[in-house]
C-alpha positions in Angstrom: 93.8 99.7 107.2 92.8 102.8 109.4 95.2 105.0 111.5 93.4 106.8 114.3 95.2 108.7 117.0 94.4 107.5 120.5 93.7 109.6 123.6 97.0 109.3 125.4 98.5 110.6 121.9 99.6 107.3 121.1 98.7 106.1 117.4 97.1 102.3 116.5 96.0 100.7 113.2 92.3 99.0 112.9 92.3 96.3 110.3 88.9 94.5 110.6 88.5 93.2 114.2 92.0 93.8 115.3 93.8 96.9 116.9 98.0 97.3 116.6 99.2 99.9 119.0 102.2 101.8 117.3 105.1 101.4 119.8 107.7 102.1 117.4 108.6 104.8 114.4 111.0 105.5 111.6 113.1 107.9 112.3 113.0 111.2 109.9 117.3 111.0 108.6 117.1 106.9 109.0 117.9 104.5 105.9 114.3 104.5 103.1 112.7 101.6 103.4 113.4 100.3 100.5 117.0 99.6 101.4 115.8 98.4 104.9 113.3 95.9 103.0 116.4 94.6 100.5 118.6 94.3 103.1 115.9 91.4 105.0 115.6 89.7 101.6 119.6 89.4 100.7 119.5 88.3 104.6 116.9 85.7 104.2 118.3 84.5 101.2 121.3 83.1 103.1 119.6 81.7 105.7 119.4 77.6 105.7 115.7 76.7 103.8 115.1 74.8 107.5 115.2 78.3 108.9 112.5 79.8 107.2 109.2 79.7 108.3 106.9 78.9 105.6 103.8 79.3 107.5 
């Protein structure tokens, strides 16, 4: 995955064909990622099995 700055200073990722425009960033004093990422699995463990999307 490439990050390339755009000419309106905004930034995107190329992976193969496709382009992701980045809209959104982490902020500098905000929770690691890590405890963000643990908090969606404890999360997703609770949900009902005919919630999650398998696909």
């Amino acid at each position: 995955m490439e990050q390339k700055p755009t000419p309106h200073d905004g930034q995107y990722f190329i992976m193969g064909n496709n382009k992701i425009i980045i809209s959104e960033h982490f902020r500098q004093d905000g929770k690691p990622l890590i405890s963000i990422l643990e908090k969606v699995i404890l999360d997703a463990g609770k949900m009902p099995e005919s919630r999650i999307n398998t696909a």
